[in-house]
C-alpha positions in Angstrom: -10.1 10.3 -22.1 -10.2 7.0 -20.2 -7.1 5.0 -19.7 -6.9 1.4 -18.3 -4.1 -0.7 -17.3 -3.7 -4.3 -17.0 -0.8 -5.6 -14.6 -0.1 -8.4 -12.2 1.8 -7.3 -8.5 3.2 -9.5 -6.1 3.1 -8.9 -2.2 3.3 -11.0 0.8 0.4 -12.5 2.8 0.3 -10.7 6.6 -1.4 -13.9 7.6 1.4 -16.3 6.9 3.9 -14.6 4.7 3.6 -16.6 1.7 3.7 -14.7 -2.0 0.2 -13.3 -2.8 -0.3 -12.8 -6.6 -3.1 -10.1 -7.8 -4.7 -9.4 -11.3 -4.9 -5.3 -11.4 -6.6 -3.3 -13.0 -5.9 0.8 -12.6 -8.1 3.2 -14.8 -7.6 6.7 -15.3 -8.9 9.7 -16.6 -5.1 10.9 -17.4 -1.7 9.5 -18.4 -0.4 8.1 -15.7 3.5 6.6 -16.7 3.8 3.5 -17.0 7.5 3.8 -15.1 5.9 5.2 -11.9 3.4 2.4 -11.8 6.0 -0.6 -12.0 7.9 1.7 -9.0 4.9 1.8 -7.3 4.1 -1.8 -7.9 7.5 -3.1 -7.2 7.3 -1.7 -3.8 4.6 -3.9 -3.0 6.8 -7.1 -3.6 8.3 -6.8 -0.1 5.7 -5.7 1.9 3.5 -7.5 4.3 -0.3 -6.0 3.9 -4.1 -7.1 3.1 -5.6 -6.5 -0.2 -7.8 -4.0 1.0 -4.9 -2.1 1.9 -2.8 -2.4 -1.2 -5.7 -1.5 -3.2 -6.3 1.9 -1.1 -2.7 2.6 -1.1 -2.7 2.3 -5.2 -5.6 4.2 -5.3 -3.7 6.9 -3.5 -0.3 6.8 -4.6 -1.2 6.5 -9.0 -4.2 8.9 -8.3 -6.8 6.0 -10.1 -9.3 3.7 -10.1 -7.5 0.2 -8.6 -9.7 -3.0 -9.0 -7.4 -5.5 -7.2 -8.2 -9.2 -7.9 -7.1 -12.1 -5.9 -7.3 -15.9 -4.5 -7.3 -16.6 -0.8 -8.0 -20.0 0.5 -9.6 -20.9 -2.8 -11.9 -17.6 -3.1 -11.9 -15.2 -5.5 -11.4 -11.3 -3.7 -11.8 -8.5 -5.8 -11.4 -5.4 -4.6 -12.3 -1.6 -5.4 -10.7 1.8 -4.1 
């Protein structure tokens, strides 16, 4: 079984504290609940933290594949972990 899961997460930049706005992607080889992801996601739209970093700790957290996609400055980030 592969699962895949399509969400948006908001954060703030630790550069200048504006809202960041990612495209995610998580994929799994089991369930994971859709309730614990939008806890785990929600916690992001407080904190202050790269997208490296909120990828990894995704990764960690939900137990899946994270691709985290983002703009910076006009250029396309995407992220694995």
């Amino acid at each position: 079984m592969l699962v895949k899961y399509t969400l948006t997460l908001k954060s703030l930049c630790p550069v200048d504290q504006m809202p960041d706005v990612y495209d995610v992607e998580l994929t799994s080889d089991t369930t994971v609940l859709v309730e614990h992801i939008k806890d785990v996601v929600d916690s992001f739209s407080s904190m202050s933290a790269t997208q490296e970093e909120i990828a990894v700790l995704l990764a960690r957290e939900l137990c899946c594949k994270v691709l985290l996609i983002g703009y910076h400055s006009g250029v396309k980030t995407e992220v694995w972990a």
